[in-house]
C-alpha positions as CSV (number, residue, x, y, z in Angstrom):
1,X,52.5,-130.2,39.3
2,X,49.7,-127.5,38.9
3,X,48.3,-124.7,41.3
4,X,45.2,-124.2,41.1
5,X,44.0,-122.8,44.1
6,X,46.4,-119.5,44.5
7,X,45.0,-115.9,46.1
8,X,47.9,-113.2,45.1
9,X,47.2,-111.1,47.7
10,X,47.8,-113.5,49.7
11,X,51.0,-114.8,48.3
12,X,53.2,-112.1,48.1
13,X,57.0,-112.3,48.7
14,X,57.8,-111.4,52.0
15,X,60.7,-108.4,51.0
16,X,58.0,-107.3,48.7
17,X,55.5,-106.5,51.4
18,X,58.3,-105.5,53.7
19,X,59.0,-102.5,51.0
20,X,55.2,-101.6,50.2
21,X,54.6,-101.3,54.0
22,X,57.6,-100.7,55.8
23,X,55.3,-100.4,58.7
24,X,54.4,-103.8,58.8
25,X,56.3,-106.2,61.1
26,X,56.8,-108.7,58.1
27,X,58.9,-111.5,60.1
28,X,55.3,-111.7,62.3
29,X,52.4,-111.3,59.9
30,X,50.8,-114.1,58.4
31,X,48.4,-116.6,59.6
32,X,48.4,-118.4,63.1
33,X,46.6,-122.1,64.1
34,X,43.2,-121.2,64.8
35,X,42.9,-118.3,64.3
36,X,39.8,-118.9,62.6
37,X,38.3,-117.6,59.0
38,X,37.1,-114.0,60.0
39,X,40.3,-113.0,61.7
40,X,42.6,-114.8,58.4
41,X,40.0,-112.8,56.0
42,X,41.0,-109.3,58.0
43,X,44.6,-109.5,57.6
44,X,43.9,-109.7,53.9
45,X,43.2,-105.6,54.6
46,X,46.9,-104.8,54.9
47,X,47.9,-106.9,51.4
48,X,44.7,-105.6,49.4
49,X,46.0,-101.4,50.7
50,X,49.4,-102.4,49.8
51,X,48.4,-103.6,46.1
52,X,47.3,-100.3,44.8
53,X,48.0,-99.8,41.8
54,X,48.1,-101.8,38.4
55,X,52.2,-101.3,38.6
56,X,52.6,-102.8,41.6
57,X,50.0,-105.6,41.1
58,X,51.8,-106.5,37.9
59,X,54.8,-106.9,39.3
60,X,53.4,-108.8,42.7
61,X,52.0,-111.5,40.2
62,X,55.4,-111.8,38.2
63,X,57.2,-112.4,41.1
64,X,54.4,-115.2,42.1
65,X,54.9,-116.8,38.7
66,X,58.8,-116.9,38.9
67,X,58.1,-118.5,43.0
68,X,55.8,-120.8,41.2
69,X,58.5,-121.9,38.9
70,X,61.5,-122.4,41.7
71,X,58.8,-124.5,43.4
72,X,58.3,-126.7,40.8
73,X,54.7,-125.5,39.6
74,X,53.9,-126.1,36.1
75,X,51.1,-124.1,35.3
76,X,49.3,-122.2,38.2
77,X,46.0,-120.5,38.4
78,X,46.4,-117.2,40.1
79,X,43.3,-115.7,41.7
80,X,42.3,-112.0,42.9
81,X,39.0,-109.6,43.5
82,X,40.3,-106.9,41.1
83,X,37.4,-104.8,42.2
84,X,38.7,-103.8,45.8
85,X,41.9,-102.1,44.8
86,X,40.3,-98.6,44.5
87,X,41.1,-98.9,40.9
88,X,39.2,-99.8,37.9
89,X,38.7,-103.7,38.0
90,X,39.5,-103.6,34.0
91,X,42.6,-101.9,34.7
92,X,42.9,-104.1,37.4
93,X,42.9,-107.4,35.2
94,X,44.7,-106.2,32.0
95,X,48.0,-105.4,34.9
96,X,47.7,-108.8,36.4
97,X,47.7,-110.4,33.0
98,X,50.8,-108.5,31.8
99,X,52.3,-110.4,34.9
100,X,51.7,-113.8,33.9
101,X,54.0,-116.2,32.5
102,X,52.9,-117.9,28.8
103,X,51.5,-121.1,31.2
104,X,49.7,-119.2,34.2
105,X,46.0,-117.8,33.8
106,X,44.0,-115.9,36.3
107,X,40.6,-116.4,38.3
108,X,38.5,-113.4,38.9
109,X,36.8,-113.0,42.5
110,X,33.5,-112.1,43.6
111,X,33.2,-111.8,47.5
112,X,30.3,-113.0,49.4
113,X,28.3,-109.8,50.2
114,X,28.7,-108.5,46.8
115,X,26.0,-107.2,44.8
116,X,25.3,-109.8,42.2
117,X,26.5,-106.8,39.6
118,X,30.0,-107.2,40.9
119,X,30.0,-110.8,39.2
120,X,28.3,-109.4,36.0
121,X,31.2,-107.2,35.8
122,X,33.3,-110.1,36.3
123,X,32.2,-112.5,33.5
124,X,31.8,-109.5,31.6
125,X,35.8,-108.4,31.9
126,X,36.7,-112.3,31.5
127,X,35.2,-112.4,28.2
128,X,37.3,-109.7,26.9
129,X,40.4,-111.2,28.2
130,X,42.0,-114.9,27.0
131,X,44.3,-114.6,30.6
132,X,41.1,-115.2,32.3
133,X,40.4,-118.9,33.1
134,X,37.8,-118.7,35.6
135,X,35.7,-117.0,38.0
136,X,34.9,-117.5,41.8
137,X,33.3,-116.2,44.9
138,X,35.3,-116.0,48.0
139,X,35.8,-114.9,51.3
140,X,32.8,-116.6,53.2
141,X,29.1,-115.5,54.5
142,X,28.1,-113.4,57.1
143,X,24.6,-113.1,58.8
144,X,24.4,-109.4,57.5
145,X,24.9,-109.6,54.4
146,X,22.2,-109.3,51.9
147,X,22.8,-111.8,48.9
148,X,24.5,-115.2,49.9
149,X,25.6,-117.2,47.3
150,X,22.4,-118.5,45.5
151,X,21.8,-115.0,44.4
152,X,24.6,-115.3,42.0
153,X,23.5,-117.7,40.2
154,X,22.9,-115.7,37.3
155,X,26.1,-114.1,36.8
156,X,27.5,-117.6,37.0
157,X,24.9,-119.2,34.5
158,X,26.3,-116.4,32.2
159,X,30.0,-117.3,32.6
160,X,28.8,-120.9,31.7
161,X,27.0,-119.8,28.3
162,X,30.5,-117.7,27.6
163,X,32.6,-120.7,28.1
164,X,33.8,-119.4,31.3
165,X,35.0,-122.0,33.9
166,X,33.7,-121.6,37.3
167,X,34.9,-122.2,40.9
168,X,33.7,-121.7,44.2
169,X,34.7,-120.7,48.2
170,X,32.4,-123.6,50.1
171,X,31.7,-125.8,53.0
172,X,34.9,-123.9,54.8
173,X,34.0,-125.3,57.7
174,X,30.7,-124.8,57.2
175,X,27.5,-126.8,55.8
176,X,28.0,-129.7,53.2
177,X,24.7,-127.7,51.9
178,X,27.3,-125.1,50.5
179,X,28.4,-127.9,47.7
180,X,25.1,-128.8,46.9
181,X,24.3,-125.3,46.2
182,X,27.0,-123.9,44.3
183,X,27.2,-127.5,42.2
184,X,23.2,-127.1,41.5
185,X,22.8,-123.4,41.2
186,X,26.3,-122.1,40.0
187,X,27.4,-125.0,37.6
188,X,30.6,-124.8,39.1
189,X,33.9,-127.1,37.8
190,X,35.3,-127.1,40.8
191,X,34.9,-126.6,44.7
192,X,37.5,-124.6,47.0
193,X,38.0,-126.3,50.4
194,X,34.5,-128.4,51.1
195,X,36.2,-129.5,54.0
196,X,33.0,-130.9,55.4
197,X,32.3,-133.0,52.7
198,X,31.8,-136.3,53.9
199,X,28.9,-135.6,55.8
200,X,26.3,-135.5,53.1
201,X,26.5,-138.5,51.1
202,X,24.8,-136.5,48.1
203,X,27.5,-133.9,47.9
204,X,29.9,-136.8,47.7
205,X,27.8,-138.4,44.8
206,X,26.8,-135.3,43.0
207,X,30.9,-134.4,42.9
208,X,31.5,-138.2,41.6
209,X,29.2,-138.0,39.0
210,X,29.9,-134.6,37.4
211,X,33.8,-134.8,37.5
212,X,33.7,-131.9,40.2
213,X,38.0,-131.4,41.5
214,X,37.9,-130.3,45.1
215,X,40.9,-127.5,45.4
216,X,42.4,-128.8,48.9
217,X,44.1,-126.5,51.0
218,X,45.7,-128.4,54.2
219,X,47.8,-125.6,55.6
220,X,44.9,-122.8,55.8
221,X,42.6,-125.4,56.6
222,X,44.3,-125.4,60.6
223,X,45.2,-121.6,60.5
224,X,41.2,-121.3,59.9
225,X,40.8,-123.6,62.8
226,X,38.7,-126.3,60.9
227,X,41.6,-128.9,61.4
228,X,43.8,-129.1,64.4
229,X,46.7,-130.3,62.3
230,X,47.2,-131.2,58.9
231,X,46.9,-134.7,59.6
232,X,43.4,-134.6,60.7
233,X,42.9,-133.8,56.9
234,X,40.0,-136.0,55.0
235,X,41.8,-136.2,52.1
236,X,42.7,-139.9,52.1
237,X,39.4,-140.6,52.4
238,X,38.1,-138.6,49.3
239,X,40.6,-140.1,47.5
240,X,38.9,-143.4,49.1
241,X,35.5,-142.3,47.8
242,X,36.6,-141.6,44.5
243,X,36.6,-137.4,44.8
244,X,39.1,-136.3,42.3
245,X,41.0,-133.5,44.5
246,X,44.3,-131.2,44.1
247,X,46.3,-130.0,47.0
248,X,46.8,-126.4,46.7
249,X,48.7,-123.8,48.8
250,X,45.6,-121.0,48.8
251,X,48.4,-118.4,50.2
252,X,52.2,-118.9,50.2
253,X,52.7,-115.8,52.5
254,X,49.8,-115.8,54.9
255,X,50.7,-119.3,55.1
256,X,54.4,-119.5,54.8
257,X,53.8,-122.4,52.4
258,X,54.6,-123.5,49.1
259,X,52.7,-125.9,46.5
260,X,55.3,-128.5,47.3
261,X,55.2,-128.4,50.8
262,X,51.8,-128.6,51.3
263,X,52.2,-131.9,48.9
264,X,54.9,-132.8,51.1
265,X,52.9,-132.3,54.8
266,X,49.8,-134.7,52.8
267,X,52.3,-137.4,52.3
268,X,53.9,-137.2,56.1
269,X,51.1,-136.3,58.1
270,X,48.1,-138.2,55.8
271,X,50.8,-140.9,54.9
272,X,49.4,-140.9,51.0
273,X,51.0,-143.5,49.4
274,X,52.0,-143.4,45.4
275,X,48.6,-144.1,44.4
276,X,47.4,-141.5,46.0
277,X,49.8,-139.1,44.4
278,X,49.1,-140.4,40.8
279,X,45.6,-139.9,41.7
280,X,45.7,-136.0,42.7
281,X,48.1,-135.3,39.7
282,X,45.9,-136.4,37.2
283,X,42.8,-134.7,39.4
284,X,44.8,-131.7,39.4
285,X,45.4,-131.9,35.2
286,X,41.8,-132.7,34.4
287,X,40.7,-129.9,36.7
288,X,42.8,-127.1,35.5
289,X,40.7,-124.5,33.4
290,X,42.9,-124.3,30.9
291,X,41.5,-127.3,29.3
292,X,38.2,-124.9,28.8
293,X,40.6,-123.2,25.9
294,X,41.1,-125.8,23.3
């Protein structure tokens, strides 16, 4: 089993938080159903203060690693914005790396909003360091903001002439468009979410034919409010239409969730049978980015 979809500052251990901010009731933070995307991107405010250092981000991804391993994770893909920290992204990057375990890589975020620099940075800091898999863009767009997700195509045109796999935060809950453009403009591996999907027969062909894996994410799905309950969850029918796809936690604290268990709620509430399974396994190992190494 692989992870490929995994936000450390969202996934933090509990008594770790507890201890960085002893003002936070921990028992009661976390995501709620419904709360909806704007409201789940806030709380991510308290985790980002918290992790303020390279020190302590070192040791928040070690611990993530060694949860990954209890769960059962193989190889997991752990992914952070090492720019909003207050310290230097570099510094940032090299911590989180020093975390790892030998099978676990990292994906570097660019947030919607961003200046398209912020990205250059990005590929630029991935090059220099074989811990990187992958970048992304996350969060999600906001009327205000100035550059919206076309306007990084460059940035991402340059990861793809270094080798550098690229992923990318769309259609959560928004327009199918969202695939169309980050699979046309940023050459992207895979998709995060895409939850709307199936409403645009050409998003569902373009992702057939270019071996795109969708990076599924049940649980956050219904704290975001797209889903009323995992079982509402198109996943069956991707796997119907042919959409290679690997279920993912996004984050084990926000979400009090684990790799497995979200696995686990697919197969109760979705009722996936064996097939199914066999078919997001070997989605999920085709799609990791450590293939990209050789």
């Amino acid at each position: 089993m692989n992870e490929l979809h995994l936000h450390i500052d969202g996934s933090l251990r509990p008594s770790t938080l507890k201890e960085l901010r002893p003002d936070i009731d921990v028992d009661n933070f976390g995501f709620t159903k419904g709360m909806g995307l704007r409201k789940a991107l806030d709380m991510f405010k308290v985790t980002v203060e918290a992790i303020n250092s390279p020190k302590i981000l070192e040791r928040i991804t070690r611990e993530i690693c060694e949860d990954l391993r209890e769960d059962g994770v193989e190889m997991g893909e752990l992914r952070f914005a090492p720019h909003i920290h207050g310290c230097s992204a570099f510094e940032m990057v090299e911590a989180a790396s020093d975390g790892l375990q030998e099978t676990d890589g990292l994906i570097l975020c660019g947030l919607y909003g961003d200046h398209p620099k912020v990205f250059e940075e990005l590929v630029s800091i991935a090059s220099r360091n074989k811990r990187v898999l992958g970048i992304d863009i996350a969060g999600g767009p906001l009327p205000h903001h100035k550059y919206g997700l076309v306007d990084y195509a460059p940035a991402f045109q340059e990861a793809k002439s270094r080798l550098i796999p690229r992923t990318a935060h769309v259609s959560e809950g928004r327009s199918s468009r969202e695939i169309i453009n980050a699979i046309m403009y940023l050459d992207v591996d895979r998709i995060g979410h895409a939850t709307s999907l199936l409403e645009d027969p050409t998003a569902v062909n373009l992702i057939r034919e270019r071996k795109i894996v969708v990076e599924a994410c049940p649980t956050s799905n219904v704290h975001t409010g797209i889903f009323d309950s995992v079982a509402d969850h198109p996943i069956r029918k991707w796997i119907q239409n042919e959409v290679m796809v690997s279920v993912c936690a996004d984050n084990t604290l926000m979400s009090r969730t684990t790799t497995k268990k979200e696995v686990e709620r697919l197969i109760d509430n979705c009722k996936l049978s064996k097939s199914d399974i066999e078919w997001i396994n070997k989605s999920s190992e085709y799609g990791k980015f450590y293939r990209f190494l050789g």
